[in-house]
C-alpha positions as CSV (number, residue, x, y, z in Angstrom):
1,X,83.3,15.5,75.8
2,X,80.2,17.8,73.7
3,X,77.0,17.3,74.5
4,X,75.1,15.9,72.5
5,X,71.6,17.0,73.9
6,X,70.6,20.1,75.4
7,X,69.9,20.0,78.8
8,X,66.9,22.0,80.6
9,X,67.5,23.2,84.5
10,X,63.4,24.0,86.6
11,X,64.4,26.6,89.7
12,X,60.7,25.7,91.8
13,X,59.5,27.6,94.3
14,X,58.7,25.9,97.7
15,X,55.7,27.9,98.8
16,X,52.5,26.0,98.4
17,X,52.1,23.4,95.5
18,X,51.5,25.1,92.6
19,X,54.8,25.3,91.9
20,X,55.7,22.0,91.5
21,X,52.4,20.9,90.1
22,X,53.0,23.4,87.4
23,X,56.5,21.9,86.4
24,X,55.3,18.5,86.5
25,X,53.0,18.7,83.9
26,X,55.5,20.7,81.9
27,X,58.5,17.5,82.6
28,X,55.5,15.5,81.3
29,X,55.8,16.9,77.8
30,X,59.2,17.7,77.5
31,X,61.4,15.5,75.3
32,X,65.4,16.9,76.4
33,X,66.9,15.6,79.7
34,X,65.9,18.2,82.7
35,X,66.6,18.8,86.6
36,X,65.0,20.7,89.2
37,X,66.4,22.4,91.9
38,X,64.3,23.4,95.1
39,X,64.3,23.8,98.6
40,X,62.1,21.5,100.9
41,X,62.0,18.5,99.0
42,X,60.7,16.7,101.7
43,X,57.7,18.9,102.3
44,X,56.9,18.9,98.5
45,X,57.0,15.3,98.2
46,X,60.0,15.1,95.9
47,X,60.9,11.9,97.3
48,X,59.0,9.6,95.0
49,X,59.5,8.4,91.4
50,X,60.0,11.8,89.7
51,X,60.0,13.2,85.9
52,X,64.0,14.6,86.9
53,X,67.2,14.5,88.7
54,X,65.9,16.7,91.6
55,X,68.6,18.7,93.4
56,X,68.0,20.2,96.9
57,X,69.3,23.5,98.1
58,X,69.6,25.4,101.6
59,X,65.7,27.7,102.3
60,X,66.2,31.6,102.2
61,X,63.8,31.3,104.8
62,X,65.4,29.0,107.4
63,X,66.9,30.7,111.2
64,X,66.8,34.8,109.2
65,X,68.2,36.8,112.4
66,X,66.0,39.6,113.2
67,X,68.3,42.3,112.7
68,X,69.1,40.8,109.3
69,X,65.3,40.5,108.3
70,X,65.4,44.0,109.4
71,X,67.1,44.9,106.2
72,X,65.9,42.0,103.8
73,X,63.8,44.5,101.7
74,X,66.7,47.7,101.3
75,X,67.5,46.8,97.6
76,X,64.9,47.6,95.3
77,X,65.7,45.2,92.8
78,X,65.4,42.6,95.0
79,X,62.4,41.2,96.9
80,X,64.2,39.0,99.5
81,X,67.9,40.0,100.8
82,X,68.0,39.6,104.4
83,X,71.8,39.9,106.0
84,X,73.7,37.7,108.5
85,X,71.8,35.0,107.3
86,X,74.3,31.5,106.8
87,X,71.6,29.3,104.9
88,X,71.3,32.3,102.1
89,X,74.9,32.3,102.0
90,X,75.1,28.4,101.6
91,X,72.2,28.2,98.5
92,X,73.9,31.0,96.7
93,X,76.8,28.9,96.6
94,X,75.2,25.8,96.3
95,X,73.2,27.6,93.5
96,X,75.7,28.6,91.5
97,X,78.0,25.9,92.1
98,X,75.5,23.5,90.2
99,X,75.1,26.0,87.8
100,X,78.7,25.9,86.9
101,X,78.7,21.8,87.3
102,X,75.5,20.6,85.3
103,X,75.8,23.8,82.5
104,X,72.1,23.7,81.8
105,X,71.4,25.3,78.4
106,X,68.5,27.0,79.8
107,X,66.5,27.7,83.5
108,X,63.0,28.0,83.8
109,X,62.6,30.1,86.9
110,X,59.5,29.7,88.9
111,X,59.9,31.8,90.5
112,X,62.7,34.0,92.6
113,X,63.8,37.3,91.5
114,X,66.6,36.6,93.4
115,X,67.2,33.3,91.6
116,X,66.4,35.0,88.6
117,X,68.9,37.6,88.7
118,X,71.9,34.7,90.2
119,X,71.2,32.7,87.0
120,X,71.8,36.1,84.5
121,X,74.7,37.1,87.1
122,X,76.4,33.1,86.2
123,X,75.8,33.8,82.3
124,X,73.1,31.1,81.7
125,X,69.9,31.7,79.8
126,X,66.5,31.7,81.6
127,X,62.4,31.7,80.9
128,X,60.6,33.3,83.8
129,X,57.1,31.5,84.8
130,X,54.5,34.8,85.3
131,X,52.4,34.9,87.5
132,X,48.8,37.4,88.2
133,X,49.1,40.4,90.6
134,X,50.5,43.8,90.2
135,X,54.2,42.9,89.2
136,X,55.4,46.8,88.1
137,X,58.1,46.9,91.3
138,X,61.7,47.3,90.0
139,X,62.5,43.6,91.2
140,X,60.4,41.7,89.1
141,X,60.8,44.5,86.2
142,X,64.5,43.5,86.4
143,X,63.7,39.4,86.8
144,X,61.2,40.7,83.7
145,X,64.4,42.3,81.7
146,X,66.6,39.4,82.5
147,X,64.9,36.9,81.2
148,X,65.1,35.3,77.1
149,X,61.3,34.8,77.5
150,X,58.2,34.8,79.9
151,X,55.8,32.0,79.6
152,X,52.0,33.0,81.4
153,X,50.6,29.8,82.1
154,X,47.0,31.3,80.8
155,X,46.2,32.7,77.5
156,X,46.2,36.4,76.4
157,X,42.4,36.6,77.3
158,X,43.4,36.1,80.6
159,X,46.2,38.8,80.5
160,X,45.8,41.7,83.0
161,X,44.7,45.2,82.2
162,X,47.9,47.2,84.5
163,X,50.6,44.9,82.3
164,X,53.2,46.5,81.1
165,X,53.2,46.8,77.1
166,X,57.7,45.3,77.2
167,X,56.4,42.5,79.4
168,X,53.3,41.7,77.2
169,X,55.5,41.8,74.4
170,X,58.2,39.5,75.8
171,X,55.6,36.7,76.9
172,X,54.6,33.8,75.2
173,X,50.6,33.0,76.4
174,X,49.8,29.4,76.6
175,X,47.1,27.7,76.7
176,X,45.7,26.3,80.2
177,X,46.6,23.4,81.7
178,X,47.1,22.4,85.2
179,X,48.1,18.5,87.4
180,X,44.4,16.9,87.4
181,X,42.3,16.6,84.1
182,X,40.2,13.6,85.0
183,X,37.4,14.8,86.6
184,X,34.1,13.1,85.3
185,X,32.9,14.4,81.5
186,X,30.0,17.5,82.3
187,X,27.2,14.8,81.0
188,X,28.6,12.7,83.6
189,X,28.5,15.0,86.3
190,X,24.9,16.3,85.4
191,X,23.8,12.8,85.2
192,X,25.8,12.7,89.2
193,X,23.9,15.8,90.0
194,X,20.4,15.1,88.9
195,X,20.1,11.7,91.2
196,X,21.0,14.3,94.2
197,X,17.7,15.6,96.4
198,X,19.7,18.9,97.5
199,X,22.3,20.8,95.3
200,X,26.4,21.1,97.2
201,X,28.3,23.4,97.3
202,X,32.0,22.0,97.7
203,X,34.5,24.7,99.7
204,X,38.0,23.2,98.2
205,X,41.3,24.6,100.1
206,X,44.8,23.8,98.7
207,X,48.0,23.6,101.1
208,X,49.1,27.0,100.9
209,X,45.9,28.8,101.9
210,X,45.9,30.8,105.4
211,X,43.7,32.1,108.0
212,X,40.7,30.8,109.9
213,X,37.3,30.8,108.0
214,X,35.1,28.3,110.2
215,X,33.2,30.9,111.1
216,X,32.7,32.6,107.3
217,X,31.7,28.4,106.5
218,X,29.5,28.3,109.3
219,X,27.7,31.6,108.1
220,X,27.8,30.6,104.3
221,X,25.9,27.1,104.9
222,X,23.6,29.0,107.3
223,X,22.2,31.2,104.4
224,X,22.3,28.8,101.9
225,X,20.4,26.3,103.8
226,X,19.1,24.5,101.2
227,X,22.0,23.3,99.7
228,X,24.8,21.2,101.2
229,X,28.1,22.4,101.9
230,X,30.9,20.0,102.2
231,X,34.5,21.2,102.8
232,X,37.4,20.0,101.1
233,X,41.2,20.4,103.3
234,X,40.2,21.4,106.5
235,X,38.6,19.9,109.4
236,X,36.2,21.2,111.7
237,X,37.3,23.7,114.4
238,X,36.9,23.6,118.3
239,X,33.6,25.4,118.0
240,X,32.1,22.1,115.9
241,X,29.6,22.3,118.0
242,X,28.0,25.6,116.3
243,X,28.2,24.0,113.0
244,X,25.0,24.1,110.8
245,X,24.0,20.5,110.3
246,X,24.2,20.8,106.4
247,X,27.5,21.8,106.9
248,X,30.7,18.8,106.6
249,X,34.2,19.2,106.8
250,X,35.5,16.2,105.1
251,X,39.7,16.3,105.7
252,X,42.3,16.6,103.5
253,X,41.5,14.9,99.9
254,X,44.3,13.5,97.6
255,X,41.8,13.3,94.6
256,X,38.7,15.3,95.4
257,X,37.6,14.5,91.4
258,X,34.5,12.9,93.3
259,X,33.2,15.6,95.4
260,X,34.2,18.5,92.2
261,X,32.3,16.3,89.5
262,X,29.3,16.0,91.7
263,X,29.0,19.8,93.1
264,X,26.1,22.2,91.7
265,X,29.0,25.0,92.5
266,X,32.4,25.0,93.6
267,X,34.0,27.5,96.3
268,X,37.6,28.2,96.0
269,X,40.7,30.5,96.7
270,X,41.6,32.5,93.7
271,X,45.4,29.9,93.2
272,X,46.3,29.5,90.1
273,X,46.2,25.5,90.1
274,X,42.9,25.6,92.0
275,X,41.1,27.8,88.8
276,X,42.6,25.8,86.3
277,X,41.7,22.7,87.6
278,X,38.2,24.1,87.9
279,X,38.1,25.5,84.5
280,X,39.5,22.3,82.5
281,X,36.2,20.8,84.5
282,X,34.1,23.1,83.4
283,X,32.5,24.1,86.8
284,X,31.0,26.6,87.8
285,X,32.7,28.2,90.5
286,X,33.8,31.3,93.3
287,X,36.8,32.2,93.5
288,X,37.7,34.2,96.7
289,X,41.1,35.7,96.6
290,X,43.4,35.3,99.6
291,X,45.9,37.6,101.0
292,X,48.9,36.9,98.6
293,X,52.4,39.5,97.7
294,X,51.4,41.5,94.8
295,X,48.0,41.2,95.3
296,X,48.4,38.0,93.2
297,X,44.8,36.3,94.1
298,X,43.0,39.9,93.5
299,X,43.9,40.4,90.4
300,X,43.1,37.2,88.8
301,X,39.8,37.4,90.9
302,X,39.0,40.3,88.7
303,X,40.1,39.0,85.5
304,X,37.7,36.1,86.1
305,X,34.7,38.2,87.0
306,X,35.9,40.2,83.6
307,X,35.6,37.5,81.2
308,X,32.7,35.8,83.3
309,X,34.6,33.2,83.9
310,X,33.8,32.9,87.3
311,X,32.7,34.8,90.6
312,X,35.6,36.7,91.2
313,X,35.7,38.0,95.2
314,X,38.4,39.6,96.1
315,X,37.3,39.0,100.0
316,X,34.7,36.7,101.8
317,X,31.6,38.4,101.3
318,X,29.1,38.9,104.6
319,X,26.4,36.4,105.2
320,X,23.6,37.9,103.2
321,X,25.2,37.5,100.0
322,X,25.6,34.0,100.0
323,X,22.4,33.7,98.3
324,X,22.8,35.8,95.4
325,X,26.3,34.7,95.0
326,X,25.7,30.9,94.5
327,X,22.5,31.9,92.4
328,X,24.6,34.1,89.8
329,X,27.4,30.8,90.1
330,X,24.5,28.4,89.3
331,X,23.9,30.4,86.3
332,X,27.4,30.9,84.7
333,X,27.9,29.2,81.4
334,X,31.4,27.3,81.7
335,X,31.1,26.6,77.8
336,X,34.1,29.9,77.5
337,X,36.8,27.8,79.0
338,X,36.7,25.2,76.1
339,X,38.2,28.5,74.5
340,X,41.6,28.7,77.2
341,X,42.3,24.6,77.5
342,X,42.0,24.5,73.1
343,X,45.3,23.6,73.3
344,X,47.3,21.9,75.7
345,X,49.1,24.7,77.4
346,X,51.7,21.9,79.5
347,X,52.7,20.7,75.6
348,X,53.4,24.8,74.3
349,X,55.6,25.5,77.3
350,X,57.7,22.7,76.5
351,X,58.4,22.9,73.1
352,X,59.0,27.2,73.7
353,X,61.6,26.0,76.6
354,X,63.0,22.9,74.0
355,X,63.4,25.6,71.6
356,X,65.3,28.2,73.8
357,X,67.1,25.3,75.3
358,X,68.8,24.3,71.5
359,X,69.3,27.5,70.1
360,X,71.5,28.1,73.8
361,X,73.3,24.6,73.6
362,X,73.9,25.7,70.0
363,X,75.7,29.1,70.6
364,X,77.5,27.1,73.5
365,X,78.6,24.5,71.3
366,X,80.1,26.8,68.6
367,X,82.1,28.3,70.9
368,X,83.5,25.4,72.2
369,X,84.3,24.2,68.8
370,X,85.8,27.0,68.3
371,X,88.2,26.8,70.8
372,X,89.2,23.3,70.4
């Protein structure tokens, strides 16, 4: 039996959200039948009513002996290739084995090198997802030179200064998009914000952030004591009882559209979601970048700062600076990011992947008819 429709396969990484939120928006536009295969699923929160058949496989990541983590870096074309390791051995096969039993015209790979290079090494088509950070090694080079296409899920504006000229020229730019563009209209908000007696600054951290910053919070609302700071996913720490009283940690928020459409300024972790989110807003915002591979946060830290943006950090600053730094946020015109969210980025990255994904089932096709 030939099929009659292309057929469109997501690899999503399992670190963080971003990931999925990213492909979500994309399944949102796309018109061809697609699947996603992860590892997980449970912590992602694949389980509900989803926008594809969603296929679980084994986590490179799960009981790694340490003798074979000990040689998971000795092939430079690969980021990740630990030895002795039977839940690697099991995704590789189950991998390829739905590779070879769904046939997907095309996989968007976001993102594995090692994925990347199993899905060339099976003889099916793929886009690699880029991301920011300083991506010259020879493994995501050769994820890079595999690939039919890169989509950047940010505009050429945004594109980094140390990128090579082959994987400029091999990218299609989108416009931004990103999971939640509902926050309140900016009249709204300044409407929200002129009612309030004190101005807030909202601290917003996302699932995959790391390390302890009570203390950098506790110092931050200290020097800024005019101004209310209220923190977004985390609670307060064992020392609550040094915490400044303008200072309040309110939990984990499912939809913090309330506290971001009401917030003179907006502290965040340089993640990809996080800005976008922030940008399709229009806030005006801090990014601080957190320790990622690649220097992934850095980098797009200092491409905000470059096109003003936003307050790119690439660390927390010291105590005295809080002032300054919310003063030269309070002043930022957001008015540029009209410019990246023109179009709707989710919409461009799937008609590119529809595209790639007929003209595949169409040389696949023809070669079955040709053998019938």
């Amino acid at each position: 039996m030939i099929d009659l429709q292309p057929h469109v396969g997501f690899y999503v990484h399992y670190h963080g959200m971003g990931h999925k939120h990213r492909t979500e928006a994309i399944l949102r536009q796309l018109q061809v039948p697609a699947s996603v295969v992860t590892s997980r699923i449970h912590d992602l929160d694949w389980n509900g009513p989803t926008l594809a058949n969603v296929v679980g496989i084994e986590c490179d990541n799960d009981d790694v002996p340490v003798r074979g983590m000990q040689h998971a870096q000795d092939v430079s074309a690969l980021h990740y290739a630990p030895l002795w390791t039977d839940s690697i051995t099991k995704r590789v096969a189950q991998y390829t084995r739905w590779l070879d039993e769904t046939r997907p015209d095309v996989m968007v790979v976001d993102v594995s090198a090692e994925i990347s290079m199993l899905t060339r090494l099976a003889s099916i088509p793929q886009i690699v997802m880029r991301q920011h950070g300083r991506r010259d090694d020879p493994a995501h080079l050769a994820a890079y030179e595999a690939a039919h296409s890169l989509l950047a899920p940010f505009p050429e504006s945004m594109e980094d200064d140390i990128t090579p000229d082959f994987v400029r020229d091999k990218t299609v730019y989108l416009n931004g998009f990103c999971r939640e563009q509902t926050i309140e209209s900016s009249n709204q908000s300044q409407r929200n914000k002129s009612k309030r007696e004190r101005p807030m600054i909202v601290v917003m951290f996302g699932r995959g952030g790391t390390g302890d910053v009570h203390q950098h919070l506790r110092e931050a609302a200290t020097s800024v004591s005019h101004a209310d700071w209220v923190v977004l996913g985390k609670d307060d720490d064992s020392d609550s009882e040094r915490t400044p009283p303008n200072l309040f940690f309110a939990g984990w928020q499912d939809r913090p559209n309330r506290w971001i459409a009401d917030a003179s300024v907006v502290v965040t972790s340089a993640g990809h979601n996080s800005v976008m989110e922030l940008g399709h807003a229009q806030c005006r915002f801090i990014a601080i970048a957190e320790d990622r591979p690649f220097e992934e946060q850095i980098r797009k830290a200092k491409i905000l700062s470059r096109e003003r943006l936003a307050i790119g950090l690439t660390a927390w600053p010291v105590s005295s600076q809080w002032p300054t730094l919310t003063d030269e946020a309070m002043s930022l015109d957001p008015s540029p990011w009209r410019k990246v969210f023109e179009h709707d980025g989710a919409e461009q990255a799937a008609d590119h992947i529809t595209q790639v994904a007929r003209w595949s089932h169409e040389a696949r096709m023809s070669r079955k008819l040709v053998t019938l």
